[in-house]
C-alpha positions in Angstrom: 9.0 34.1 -153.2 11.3 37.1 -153.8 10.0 39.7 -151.9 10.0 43.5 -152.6 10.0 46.1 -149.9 9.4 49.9 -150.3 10.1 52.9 -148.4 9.5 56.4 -148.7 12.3 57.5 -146.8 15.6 57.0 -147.4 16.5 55.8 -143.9 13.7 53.4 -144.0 15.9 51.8 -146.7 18.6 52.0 -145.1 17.6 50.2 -142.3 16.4 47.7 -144.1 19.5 47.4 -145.9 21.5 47.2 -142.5 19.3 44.0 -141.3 19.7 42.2 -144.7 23.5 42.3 -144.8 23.3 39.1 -142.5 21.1 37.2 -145.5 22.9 35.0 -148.0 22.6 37.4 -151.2 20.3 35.3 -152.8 17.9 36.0 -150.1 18.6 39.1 -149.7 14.4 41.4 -150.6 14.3 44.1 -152.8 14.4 47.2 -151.1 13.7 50.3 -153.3 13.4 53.9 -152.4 12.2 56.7 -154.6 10.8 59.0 -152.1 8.0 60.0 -150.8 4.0 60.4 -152.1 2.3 58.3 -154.7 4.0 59.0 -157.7 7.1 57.6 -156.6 5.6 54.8 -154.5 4.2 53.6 -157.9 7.9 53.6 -159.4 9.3 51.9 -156.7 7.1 49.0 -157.0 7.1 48.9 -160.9 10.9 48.9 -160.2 10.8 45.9 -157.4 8.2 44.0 -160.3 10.8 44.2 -162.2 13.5 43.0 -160.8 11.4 39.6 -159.5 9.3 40.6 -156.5 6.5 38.7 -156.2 5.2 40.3 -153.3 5.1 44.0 -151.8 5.6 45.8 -148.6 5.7 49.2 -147.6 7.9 49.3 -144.7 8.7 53.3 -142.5 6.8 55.4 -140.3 3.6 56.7 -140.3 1.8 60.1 -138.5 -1.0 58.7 -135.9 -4.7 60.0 -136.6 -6.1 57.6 -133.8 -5.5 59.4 -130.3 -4.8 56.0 -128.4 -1.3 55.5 -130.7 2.0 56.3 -129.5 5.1 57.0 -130.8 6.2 54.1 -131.6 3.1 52.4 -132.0 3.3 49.2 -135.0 0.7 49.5 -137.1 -0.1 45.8 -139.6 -2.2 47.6 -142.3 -5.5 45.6 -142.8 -6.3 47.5 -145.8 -5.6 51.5 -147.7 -8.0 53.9 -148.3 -7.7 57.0 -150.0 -11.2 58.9 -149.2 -14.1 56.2 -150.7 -11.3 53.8 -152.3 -9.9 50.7 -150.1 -7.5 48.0 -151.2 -7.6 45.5 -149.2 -4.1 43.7 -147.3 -3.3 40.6 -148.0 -5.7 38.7 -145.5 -3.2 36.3 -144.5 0.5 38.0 -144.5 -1.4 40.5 -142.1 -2.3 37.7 -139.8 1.2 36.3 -140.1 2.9 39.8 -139.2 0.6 40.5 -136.2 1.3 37.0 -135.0 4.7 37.4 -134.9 5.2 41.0 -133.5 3.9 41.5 -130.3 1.6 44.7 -129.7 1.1 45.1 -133.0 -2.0 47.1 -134.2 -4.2 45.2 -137.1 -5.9 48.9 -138.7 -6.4 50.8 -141.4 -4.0 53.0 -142.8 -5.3 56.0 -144.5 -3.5 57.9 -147.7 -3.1 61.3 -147.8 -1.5 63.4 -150.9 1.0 65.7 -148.7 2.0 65.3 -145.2 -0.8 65.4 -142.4 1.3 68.4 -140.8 -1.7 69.5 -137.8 -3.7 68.0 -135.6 -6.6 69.3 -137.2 -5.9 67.8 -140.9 -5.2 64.3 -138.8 -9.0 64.5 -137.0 -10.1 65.0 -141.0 -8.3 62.2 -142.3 -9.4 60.1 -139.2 -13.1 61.1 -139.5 -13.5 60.8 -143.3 -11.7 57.3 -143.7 -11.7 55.8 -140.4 -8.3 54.8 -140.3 -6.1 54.6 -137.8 -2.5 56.0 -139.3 -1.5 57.3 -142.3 1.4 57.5 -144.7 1.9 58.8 -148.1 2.9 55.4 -149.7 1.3 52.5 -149.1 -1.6 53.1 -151.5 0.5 53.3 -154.4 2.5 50.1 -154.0 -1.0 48.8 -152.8 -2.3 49.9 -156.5 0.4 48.3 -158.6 0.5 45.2 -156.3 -3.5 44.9 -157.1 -3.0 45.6 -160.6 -0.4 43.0 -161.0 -2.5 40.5 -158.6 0.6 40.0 -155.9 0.5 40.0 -152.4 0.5 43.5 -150.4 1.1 44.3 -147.1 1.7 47.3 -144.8 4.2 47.4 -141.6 4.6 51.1 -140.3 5.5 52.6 -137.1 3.9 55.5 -135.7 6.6 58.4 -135.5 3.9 62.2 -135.0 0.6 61.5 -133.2 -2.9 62.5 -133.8 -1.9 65.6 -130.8 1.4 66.7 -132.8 2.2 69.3 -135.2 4.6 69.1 -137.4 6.9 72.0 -137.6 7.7 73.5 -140.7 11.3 73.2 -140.7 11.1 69.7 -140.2 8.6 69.6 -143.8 10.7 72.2 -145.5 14.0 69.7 -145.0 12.7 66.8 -146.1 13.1 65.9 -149.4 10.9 64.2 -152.3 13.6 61.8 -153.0 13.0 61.1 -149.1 16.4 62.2 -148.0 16.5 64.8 -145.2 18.7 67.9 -145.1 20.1 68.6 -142.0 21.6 71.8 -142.6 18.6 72.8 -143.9 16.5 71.6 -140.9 19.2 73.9 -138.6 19.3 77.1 -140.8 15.5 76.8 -140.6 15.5 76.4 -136.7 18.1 79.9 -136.3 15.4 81.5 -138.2 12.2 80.4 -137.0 13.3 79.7 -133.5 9.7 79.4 -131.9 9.8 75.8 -133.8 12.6 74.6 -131.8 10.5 72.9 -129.0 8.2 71.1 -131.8 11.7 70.1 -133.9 13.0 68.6 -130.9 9.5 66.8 -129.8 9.4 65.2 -133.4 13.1 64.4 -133.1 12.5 62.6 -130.1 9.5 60.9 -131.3 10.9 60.1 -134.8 14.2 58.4 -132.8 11.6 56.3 -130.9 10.5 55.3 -134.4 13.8 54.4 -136.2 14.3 52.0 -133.2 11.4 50.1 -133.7 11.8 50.1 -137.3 15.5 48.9 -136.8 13.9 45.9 -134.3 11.6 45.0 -137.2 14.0 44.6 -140.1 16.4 42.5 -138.2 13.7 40.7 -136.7 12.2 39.9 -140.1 15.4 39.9 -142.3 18.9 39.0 -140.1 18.1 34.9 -139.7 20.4 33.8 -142.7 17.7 31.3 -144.4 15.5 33.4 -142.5 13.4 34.0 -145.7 13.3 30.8 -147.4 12.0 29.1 -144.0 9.6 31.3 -142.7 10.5 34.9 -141.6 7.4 37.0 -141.5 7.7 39.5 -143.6 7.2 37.3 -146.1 4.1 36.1 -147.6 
């Protein structure tokens, strides 16, 4: 089963990218990036559809809304919700992922339309949907990947938690296409320099994250044959 992976970010894909250099090419997933929110979520898996996935992942970091997770946290998506909607995970790839990573959080993630930048928006989303993280993708590959009947699942890693605010010029460098600007990021810290402590927090905290997502994709994807014979990330 080919498999299709999606990211919001463009290191997400990346890293993914890195880890499946070791795969025969034939076994290489499908790893497609068109930024960040629903809208390009939904083109990203149209895009993996059509080039012969036959199952969907979202794969990158999430913002914590439960107080107990840490950066760094791995979060195995049970099911989506945005507010009242839930789509369900595919029952048994979730079990198949959370056997195989150790620690690994079986939750709901939540959607939200723009970034969860305050602890106070984070204690909304948690309250209103129950879930334990959120991202800003997963329920769009989620909806094309019901609409097309295929297998979904969700692997994220908590980067912000439920305590942390998100400085501004951290949100004002990312992009939509999910690339961030670093120069940006820099101007915006000389001019707002009561966000430095915050931008280096996230930095931190973000790094913790890239590891862990860097242990996941060679875990799941660096075994040449590793697909075909029973790597977890796939269905």
């Amino acid at each position: 089963m080919k498999l299709g992976i999606i990211t919001g970010m463009a290191f997400e894909a990346e890293t993914l990218r890195t880890a499946a250099r070791a795969l025969p090419e034939s076994e290489r997933p499908i790893i497609i990036c068109h930024g960040l929110g629903r809208s390009a979520a939904h083109a990203s898996a149209r895009e993996a559809v059509e080039k012969g996935a036959a199952a969907l992942l979202s794969f990158g970091i999430a913002g914590g809304l439960d107080e107990e997770l840490h950066a760094g946290s791995i979060i195995v998506a049970t099911a989506v919700r945005e507010h009242a909607n839930i789509i369900p995970c595919d029952a048994a790839w979730c079990e198949r992922l959370a056997a195989h990573i150790a620690h690994a959080h079986k939750v709901p993630l939540a959607h939200s339309h723009g970034v969860a930048a305050s602890p106070s928006e984070k204690q909304k989303l948690r309250a209103m949907t129950g879930a334990a993280a959120v991202d800003m993708e997963s329920y769009g590959i989620a909806e094309i990947a019901q609409g097309l009947g295929l297998p979904f699942a969700a692997l994220r890693v908590v980067a912000d938690t439920a305590e942390d605010s998100l400085p501004g010029v951290a949100m004002a460098a990312t992009a939509p296409d999910g690339h961030v600007k670093v120069m940006r990021s820099v101007v915006g810290a000389l001019i707002h320099p009561q966000q430095i402590p915050a931008l280096i927090r996230l930095g931190r905290r973000t790094k913790t994250a890239k590891a862990i997502l860097a242990d996941l994709a060679r875990l799941g994807l660096s075994n040449p044959g590793g697909l075909a014979r029973g790597s977890f990330f796939v269905q």
